[in-house]
MIMI-324486 format. One record per residue (C-alpha): residue number from 1; residue in three letters; x, y, z. Coordinates in nm, 3 decimals, decimal comma, m for minus. Layout:
N
 seq type       u       v       w
 NUM  ALA       X       Y       Z
...
END
This chain:
455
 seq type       u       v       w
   1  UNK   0,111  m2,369  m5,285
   2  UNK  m0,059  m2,170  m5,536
   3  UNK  m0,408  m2,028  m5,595
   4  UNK  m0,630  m1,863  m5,815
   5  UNK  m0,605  m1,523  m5,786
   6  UNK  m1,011  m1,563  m5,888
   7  UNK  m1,135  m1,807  m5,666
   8  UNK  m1,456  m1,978  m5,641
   9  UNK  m1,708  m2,090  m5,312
  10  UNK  m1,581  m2,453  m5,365
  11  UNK  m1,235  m2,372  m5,391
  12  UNK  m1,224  m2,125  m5,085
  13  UNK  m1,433  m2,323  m4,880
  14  UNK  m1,204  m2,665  m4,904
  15  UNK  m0,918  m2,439  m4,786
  16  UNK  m1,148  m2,289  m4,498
  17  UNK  m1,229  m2,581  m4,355
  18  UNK  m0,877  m2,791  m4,366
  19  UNK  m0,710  m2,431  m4,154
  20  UNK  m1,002  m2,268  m3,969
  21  UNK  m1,173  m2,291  m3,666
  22  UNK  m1,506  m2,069  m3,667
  23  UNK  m1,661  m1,915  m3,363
  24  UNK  m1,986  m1,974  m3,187
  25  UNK  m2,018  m2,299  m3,487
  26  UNK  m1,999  m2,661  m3,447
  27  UNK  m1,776  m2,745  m3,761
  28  UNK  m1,898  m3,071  m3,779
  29  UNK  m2,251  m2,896  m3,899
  30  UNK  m2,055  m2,798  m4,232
  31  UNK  m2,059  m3,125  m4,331
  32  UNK  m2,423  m3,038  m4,475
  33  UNK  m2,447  m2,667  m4,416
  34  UNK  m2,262  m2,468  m4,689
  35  UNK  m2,009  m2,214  m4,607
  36  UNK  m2,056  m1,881  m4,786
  37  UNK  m1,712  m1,714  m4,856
  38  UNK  m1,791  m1,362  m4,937
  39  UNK  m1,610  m1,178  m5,187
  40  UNK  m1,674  m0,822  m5,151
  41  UNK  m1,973  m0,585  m4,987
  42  UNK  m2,159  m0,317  m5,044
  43  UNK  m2,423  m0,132  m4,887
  44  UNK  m2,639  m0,390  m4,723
  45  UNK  m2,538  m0,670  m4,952
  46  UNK  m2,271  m0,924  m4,936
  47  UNK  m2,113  m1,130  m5,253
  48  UNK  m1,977  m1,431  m5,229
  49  UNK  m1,746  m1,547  m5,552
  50  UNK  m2,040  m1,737  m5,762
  51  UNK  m2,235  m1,406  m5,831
  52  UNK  m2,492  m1,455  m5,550
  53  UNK  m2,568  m1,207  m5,311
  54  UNK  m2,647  m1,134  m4,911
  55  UNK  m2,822  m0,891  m4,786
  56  UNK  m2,714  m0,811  m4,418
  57  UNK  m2,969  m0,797  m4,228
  58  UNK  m2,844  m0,854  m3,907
  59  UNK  m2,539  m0,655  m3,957
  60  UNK  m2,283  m0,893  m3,933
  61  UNK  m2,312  m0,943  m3,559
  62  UNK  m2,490  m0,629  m3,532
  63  UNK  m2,150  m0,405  m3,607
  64  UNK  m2,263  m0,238  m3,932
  65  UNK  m2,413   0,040  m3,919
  66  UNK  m2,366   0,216  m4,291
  67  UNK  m2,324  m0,070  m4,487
  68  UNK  m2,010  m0,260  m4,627
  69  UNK  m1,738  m0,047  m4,769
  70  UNK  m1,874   0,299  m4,661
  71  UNK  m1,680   0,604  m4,910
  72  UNK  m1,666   0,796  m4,654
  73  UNK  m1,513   0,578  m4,394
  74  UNK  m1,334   0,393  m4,641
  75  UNK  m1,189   0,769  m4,719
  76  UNK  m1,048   0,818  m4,353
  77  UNK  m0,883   0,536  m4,300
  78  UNK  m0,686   0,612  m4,618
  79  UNK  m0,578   0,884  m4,521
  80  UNK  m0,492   0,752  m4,149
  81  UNK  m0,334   0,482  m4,295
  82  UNK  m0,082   0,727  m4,486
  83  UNK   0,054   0,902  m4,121
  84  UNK   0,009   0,664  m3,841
  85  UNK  m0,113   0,307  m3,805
  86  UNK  m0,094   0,275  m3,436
  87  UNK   0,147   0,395  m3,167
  88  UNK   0,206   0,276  m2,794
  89  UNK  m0,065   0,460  m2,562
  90  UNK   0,133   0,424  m2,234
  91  UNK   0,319   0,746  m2,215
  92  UNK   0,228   0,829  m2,573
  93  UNK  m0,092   1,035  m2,696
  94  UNK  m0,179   1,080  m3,136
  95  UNK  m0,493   1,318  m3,264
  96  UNK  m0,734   1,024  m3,344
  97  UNK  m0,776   0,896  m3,010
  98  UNK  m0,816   1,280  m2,853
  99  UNK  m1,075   1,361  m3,093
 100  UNK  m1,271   1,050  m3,027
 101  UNK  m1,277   1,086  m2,671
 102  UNK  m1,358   1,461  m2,662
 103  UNK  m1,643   1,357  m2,901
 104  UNK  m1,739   1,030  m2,648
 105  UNK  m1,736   1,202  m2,373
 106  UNK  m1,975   1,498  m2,522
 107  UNK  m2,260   1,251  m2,685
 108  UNK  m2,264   1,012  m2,419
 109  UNK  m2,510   1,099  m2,077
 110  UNK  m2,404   1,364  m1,861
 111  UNK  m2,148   1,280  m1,623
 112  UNK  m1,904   1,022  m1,866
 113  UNK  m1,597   1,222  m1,851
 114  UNK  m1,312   0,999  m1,895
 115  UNK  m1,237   0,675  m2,198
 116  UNK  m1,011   0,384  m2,114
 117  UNK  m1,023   0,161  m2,455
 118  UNK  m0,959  m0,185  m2,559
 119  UNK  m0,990  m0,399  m2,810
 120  UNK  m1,391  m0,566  m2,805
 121  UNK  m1,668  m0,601  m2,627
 122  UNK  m1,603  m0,830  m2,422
 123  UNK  m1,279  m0,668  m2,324
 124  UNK  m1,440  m0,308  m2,179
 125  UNK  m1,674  m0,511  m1,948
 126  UNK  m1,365  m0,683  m1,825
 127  UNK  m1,224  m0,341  m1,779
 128  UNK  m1,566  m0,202  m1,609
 129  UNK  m1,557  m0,479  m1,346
 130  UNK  m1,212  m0,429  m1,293
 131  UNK  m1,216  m0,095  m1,233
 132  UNK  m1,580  m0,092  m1,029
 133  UNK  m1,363  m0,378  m0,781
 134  UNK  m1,026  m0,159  m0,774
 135  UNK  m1,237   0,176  m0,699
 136  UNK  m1,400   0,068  m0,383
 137  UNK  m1,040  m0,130  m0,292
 138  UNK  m0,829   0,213  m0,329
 139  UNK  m1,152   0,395  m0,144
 140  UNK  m1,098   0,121   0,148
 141  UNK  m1,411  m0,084   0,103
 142  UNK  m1,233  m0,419   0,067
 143  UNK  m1,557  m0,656   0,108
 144  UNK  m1,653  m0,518  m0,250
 145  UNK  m1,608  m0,811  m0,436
 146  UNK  m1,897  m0,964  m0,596
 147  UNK  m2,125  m0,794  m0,903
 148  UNK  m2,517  m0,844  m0,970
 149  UNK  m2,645  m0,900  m1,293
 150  UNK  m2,977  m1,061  m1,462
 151  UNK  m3,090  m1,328  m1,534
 152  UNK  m3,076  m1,452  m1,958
 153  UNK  m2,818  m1,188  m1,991
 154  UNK  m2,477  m1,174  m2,232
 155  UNK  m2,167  m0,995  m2,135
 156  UNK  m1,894  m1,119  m2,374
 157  UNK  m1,697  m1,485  m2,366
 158  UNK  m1,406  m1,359  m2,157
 159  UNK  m1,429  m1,519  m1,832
 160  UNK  m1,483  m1,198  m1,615
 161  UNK  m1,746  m1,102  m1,906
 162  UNK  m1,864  m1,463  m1,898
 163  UNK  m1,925  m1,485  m1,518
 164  UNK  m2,167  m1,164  m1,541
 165  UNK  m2,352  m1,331  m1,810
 166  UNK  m2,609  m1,584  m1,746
 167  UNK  m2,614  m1,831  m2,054
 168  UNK  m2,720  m2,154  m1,935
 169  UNK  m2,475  m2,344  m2,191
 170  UNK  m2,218  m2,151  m2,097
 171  UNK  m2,273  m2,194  m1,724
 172  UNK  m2,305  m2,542  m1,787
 173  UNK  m1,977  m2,593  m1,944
 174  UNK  m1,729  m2,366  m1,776
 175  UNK  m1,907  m2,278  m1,423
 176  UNK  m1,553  m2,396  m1,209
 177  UNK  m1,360  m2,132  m1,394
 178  UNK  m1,573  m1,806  m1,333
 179  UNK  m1,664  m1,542  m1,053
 180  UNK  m1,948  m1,628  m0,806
 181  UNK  m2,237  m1,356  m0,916
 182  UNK  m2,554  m1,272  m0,771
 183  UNK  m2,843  m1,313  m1,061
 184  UNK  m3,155  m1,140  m1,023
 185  UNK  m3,453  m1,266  m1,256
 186  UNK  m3,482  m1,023  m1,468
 187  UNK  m3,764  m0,773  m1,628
 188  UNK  m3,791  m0,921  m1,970
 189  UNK  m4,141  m0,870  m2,141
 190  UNK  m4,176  m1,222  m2,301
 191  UNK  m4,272  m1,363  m1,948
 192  UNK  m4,560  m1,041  m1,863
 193  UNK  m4,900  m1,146  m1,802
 194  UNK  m5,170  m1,140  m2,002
 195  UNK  m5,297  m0,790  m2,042
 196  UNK  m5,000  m0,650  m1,824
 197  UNK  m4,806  m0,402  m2,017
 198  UNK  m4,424  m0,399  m2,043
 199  UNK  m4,356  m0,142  m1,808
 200  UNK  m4,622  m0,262  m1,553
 201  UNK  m4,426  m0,587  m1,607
 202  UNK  m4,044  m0,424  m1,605
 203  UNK  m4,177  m0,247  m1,261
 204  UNK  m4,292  m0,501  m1,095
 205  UNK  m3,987  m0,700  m1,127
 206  UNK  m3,747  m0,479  m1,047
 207  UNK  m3,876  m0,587  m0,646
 208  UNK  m3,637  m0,894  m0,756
 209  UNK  m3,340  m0,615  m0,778
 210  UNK  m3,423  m0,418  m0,495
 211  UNK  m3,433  m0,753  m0,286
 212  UNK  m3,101  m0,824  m0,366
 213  UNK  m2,918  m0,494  m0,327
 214  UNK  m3,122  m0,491   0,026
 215  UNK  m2,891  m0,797   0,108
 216  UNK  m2,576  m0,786  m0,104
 217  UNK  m2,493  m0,409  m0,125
 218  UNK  m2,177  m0,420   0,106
 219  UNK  m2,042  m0,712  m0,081
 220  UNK  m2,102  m0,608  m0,413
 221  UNK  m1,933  m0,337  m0,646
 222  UNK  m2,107  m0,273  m0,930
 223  UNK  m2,472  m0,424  m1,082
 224  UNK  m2,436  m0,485  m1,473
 225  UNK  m2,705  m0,494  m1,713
 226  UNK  m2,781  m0,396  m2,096
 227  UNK  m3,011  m0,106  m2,137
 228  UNK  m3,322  m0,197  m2,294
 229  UNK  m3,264  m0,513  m2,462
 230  UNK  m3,076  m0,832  m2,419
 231  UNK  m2,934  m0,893  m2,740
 232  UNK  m2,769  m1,285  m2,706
 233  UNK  m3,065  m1,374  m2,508
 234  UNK  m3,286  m1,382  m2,779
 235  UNK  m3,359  m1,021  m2,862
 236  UNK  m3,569  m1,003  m2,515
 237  UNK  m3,647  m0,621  m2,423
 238  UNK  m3,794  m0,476  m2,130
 239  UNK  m3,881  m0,104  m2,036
 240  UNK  m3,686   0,208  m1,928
 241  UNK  m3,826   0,272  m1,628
 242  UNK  m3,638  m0,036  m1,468
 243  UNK  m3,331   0,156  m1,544
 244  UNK  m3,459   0,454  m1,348
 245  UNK  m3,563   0,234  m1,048
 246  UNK  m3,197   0,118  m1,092
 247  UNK  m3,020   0,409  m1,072
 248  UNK  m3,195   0,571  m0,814
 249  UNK  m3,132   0,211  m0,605
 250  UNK  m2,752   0,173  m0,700
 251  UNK  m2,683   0,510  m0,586
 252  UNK  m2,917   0,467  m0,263
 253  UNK  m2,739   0,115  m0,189
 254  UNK  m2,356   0,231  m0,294
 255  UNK  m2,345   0,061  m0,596
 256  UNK  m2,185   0,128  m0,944
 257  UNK  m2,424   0,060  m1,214
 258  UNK  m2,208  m0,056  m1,548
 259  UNK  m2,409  m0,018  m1,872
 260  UNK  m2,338  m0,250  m2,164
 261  UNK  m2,394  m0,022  m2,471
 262  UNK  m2,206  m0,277  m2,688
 263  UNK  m2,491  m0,390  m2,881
 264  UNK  m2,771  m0,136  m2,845
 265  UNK  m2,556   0,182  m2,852
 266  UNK  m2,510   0,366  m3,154
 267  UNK  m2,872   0,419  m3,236
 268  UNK  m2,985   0,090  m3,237
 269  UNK  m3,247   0,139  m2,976
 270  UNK  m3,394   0,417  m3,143
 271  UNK  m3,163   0,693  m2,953
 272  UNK  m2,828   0,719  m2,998
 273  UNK  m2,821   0,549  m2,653
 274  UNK  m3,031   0,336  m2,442
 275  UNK  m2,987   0,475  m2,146
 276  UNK  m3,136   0,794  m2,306
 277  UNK  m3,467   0,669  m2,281
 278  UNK  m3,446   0,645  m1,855
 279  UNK  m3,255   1,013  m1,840
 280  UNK  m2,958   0,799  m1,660
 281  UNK  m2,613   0,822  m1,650
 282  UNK  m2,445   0,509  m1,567
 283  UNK  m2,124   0,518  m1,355
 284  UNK  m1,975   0,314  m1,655
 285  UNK  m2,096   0,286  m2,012
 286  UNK  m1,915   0,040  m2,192
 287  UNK  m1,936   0,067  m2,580
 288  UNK  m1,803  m0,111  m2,887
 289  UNK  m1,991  m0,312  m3,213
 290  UNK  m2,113   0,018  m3,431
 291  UNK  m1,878   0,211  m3,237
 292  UNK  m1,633   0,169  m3,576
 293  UNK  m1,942   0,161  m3,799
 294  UNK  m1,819  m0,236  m3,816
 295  UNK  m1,456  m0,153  m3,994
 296  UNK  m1,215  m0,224  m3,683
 297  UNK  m1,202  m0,375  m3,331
 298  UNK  m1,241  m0,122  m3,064
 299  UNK  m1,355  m0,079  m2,735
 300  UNK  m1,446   0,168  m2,500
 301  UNK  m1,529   0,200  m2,127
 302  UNK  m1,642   0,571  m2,001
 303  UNK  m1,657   0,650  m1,649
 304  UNK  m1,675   0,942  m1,397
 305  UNK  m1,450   1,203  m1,313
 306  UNK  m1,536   1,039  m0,918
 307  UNK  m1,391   0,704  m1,027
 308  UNK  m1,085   0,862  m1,243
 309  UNK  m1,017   1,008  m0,889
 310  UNK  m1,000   0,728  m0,688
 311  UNK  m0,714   0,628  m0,915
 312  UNK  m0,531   0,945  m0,937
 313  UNK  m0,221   0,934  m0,677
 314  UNK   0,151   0,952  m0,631
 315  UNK   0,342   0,656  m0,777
 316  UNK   0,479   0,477  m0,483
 317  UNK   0,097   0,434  m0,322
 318  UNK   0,024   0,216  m0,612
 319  UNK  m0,351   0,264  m0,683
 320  UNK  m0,315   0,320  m1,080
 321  UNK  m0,551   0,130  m1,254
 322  UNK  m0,374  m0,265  m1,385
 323  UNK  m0,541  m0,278  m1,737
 324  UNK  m0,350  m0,264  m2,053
 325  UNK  m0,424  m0,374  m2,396
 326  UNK  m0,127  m0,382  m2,732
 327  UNK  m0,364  m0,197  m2,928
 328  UNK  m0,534   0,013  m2,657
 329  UNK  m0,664   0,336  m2,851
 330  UNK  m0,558   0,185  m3,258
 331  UNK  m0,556   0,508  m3,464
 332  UNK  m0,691   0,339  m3,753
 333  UNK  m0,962   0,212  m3,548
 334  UNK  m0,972   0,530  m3,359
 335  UNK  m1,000   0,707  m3,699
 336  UNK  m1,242   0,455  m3,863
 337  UNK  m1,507   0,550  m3,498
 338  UNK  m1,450   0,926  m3,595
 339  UNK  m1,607   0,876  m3,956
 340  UNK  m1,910   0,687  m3,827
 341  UNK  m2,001   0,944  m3,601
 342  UNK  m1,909   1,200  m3,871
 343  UNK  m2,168   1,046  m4,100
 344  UNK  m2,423   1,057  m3,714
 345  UNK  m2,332   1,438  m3,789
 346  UNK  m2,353   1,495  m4,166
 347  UNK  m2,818   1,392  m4,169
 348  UNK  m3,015   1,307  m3,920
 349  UNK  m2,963   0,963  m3,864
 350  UNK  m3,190   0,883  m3,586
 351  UNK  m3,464   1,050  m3,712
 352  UNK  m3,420   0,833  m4,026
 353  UNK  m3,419   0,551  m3,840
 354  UNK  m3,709   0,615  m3,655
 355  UNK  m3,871   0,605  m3,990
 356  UNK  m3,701   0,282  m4,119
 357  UNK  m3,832   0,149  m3,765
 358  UNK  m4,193   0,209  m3,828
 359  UNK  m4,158   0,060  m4,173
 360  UNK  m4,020  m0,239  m4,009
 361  UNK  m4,333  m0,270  m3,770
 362  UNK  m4,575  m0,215  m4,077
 363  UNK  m4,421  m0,508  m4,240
 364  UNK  m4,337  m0,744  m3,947
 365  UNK  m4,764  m0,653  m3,842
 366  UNK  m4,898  m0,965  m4,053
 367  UNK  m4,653  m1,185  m3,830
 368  UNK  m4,798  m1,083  m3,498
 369  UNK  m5,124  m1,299  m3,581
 370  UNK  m4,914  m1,593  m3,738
 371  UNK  m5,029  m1,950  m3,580
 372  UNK  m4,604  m2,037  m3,469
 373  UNK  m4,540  m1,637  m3,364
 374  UNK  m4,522  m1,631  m2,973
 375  UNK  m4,460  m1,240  m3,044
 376  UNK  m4,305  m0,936  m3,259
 377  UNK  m4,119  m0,725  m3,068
 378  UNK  m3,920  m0,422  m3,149
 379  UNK  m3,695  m0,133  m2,991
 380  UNK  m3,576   0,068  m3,234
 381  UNK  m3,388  m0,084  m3,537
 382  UNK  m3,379  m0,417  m3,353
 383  UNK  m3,703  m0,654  m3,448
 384  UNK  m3,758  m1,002  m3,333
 385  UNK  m4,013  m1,256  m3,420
 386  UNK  m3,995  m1,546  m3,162
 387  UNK  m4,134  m1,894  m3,296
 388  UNK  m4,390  m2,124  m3,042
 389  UNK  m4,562  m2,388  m3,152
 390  UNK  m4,918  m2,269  m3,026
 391  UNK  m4,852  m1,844  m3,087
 392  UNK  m4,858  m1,796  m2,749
 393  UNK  m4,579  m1,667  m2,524
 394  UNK  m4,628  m1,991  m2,306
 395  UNK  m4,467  m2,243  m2,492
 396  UNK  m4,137  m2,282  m2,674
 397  UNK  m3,987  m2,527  m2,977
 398  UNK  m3,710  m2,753  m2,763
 399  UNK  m3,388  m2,695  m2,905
 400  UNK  m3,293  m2,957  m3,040
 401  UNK  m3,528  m2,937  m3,301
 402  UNK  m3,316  m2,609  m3,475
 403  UNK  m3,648  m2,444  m3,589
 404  UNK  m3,420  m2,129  m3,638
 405  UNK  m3,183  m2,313  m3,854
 406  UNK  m3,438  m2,398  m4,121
 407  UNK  m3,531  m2,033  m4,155
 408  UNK  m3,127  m1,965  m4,216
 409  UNK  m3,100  m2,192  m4,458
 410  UNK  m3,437  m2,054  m4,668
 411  UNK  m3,329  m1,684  m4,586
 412  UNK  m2,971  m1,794  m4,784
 413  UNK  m3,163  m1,916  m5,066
 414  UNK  m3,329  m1,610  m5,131
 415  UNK  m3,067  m1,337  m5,073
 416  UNK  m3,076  m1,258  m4,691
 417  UNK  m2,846  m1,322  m4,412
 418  UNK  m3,099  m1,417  m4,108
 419  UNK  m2,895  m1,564  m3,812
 420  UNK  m3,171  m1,666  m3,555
 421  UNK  m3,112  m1,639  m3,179
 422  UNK  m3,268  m2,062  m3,145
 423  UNK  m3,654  m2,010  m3,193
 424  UNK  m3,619  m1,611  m3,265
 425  UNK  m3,578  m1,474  m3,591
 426  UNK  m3,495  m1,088  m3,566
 427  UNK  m3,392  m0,823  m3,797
 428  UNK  m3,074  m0,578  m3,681
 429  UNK  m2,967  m0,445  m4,046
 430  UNK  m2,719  m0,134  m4,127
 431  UNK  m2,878   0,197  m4,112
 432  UNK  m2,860   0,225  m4,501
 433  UNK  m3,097  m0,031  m4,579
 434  UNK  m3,443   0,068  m4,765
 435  UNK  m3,809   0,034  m4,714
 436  UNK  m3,839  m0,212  m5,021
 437  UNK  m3,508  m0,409  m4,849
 438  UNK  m3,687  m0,426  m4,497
 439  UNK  m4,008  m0,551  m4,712
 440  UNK  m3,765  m0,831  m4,871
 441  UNK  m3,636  m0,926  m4,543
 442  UNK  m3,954  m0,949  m4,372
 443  UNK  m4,114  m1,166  m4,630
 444  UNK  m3,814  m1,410  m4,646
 445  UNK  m3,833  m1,432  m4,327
 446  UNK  m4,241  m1,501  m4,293
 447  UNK  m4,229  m1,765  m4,575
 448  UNK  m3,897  m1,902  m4,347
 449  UNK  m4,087  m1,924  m4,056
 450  UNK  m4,402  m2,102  m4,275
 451  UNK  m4,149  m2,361  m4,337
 452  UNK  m3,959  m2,448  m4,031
 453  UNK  m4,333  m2,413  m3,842
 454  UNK  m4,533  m2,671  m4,105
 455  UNK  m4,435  m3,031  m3,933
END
């Protein structure tokens, strides 16, 4: 079968849709929703083969971090792709994957001194869980078996990743197949009391964890949260100092404490890392997303020199670590990860994006007082507007009713990529994006949320 070498949205989207299968989508939807095959990218924006454009402002699945088509990483990877492509990592070493790791282990929090990649996300909290269970088996405490994590939290759709997550669909539908976890409500903001402040709120809660550690610590291996925010869960965020009462409780219970970075790392939080802002080191920081500046799939999980240990014997008493991956350690990927934190080297990114933050607030102000806003929220480069139908944070839009879907559809018509979280609309865009951008996005997304708020 031929095609046109030029083709057109039509065109590409009849083909789509008689081969593919898309993720996290009900297909049946694109019976009315239009698919938007993209062409080429640029920066912040996105062009689909009719001439219109996208601009990305949520990163596309918050991977991006300096915009489509970077030169510079574009650059490196063309000149990886001329000497090595990938090679075996079992037994076998190559320069990209050193470097990267030597550079890991010195911008991460004090203490990370050893990188086991994979492939995603979802993958390097598989491997965290893993090895938090096969550390206390090797160091003889064999009733470790069960993990603690929070309640509306997202680990990844693997089922290990899955079970540590707390999506009530997800739950719902495949519950038989996954681990038996401990949840613990957690300390997101959205549910403080009036007049209580976030970190009153994020303190007070944290009783919750300290409950449950107080009665599952000798059956459980490792507690896993995300620093700061909860990404899937509707962009909820909470303070830092419940990661200080955590670490200071993991390590009085003897308990691992596994960070998922995947989504927040990478200066999305407004330091390069969350955990930054609570002066922790986890006992594993797992890390992927912006990690490749959104070019390749690649995965990290950092750990201690303590853990590494428990692993490190002769042959025959069998303790090495089971994990493996085909493309453990990619060089192009590995190589594609060195030029985004090149370009974290080459200006001061954060500080930039502290700026671009405050923009963001300035603009997203106007929305706080909105009749259908429950709330504006922000950490960092990550802001979220969450619909209600009174502007309070009592009361939500049921499902069903796809508020967020009519604010995707407007955002489309006038240049943005918006992909609400159900009733909240949030803003996660590439690092390059500018004030007058943000101001775009902002005001698509205000006349958006006019529209799907009206009835």
């Amino acid at each position: 079968m031929s095609h046109s070498r030029h083709p057109d949205n039509k065109a590409l989207t009849r083909r789509d849709l008689a081969v593919l299968w898309h993720p996290c989508t009900q297909m049946k939807d694109h019976e009315s929703l239009p698919m938007i095959p993209i062409a080429r990218g640029e920066g912040v924006w996105l062009y689909d083969f009719d001439g219109r454009r996208y601009l990305d402002a949520i990163s596309s699945w918050w991977v991006n971090l300096f915009g489509h088509c970077n030169p510079h990483i574009n650059q490196r990877l063309r000149e990886q792709l001329e000497t090595l492509e990938h090679v075996i990592l079992a037994g076998f070493t190559h320069e990209a994957v050193v470097e990267l790791s030597e550079k890991l282990v010195a911008l991460t929090p004090p203490g990370l001194k050893r990188c086991f990649y994979a492939d995603n996300g979802s993958s390097a909290i598989e491997v965290a869980l893993k090895m938090s269970f096969h550390y206390w088996h090797n160091r003889g405490q064999t009733g470790k078996t069960r993990f603690i994590s929070l309640s509306n939290s997202y680990h990844g759709e693997t089922l290990g990743a899955l079970s540590v997550g707390n999506v009530e669909l997800y739950k719902d539908t495949y519950g038989p197949l996954l681990l038996d976890v401990i949840t613990v409500p957690g300390p997101d903001c959205y549910h403080r009391e009036a007049g209580e402040s976030c970190r009153d709120y994020s303190a007070r809660m944290f009783a919750h964890m300290e409950t449950a550690l107080e009665k599952h610590a000798e059956e459980t291996c490792a507690v896993v949260v995300e620093p700061l925010v909860q990404c899937a869960g509707g962009m909820r965020m909470y303070d830092a100092v419940y990661l200080e009462m955590l670490r200071e409780a993991c390590d009085r219970h003897g308990v691992h404490l596994i960070a998922d970075e995947i989504a927040v790392g990478f200066g999305r939080s407004g330091t390069l890392f969350a955990c930054e802002q609570a002066g922790i080191t986890p006992d594993f920081m797992c890390l992927s997303k912006g990690l490749t500046g959104g070019y390749l799939p690649l995965s990290v999980c950092l750990t201690t020199d303590d853990i590494y240990a428990a692993f490190y014997d002769d042959y025959a008493r069998l303790t090495a670590f089971l994990h493996s991956h085909s493309y453990t350690g990619n060089a192009l990927a590995c190589r594609a990860a060195l030029a985004t934190l090149e370009l974290f080297e080459a200006s001061d990114v954060i500080g930039a994006n502290r700026t671009l933050a405050a923009h963001m607030a300035g603009a997203a102000a106007r929305l706080a007082d909105h009749p259908h806003v429950g709330e504006v929220r922000q950490t960092g480069m990550i802001l979220a507007m969450e619909m209600s139908p009174d502007g309070t944070r009592n009361t939500a839009y049921p499902w069903q009713e796809r508020r967020g879907l009519r604010v995707y559809r407007h955002a489309l018509e006038n240049e943005v990529l918006l992909r609400p979280l159900g009733n909240v609309i949030y803003l996660m865009p590439p690092y390059v994006i500018t004030p007058e951008e943000i101001d775009h996005c902002l005001a698509v997304a205000a006349r958006g949320i006019d529209l799907a708020t009206c009835d």
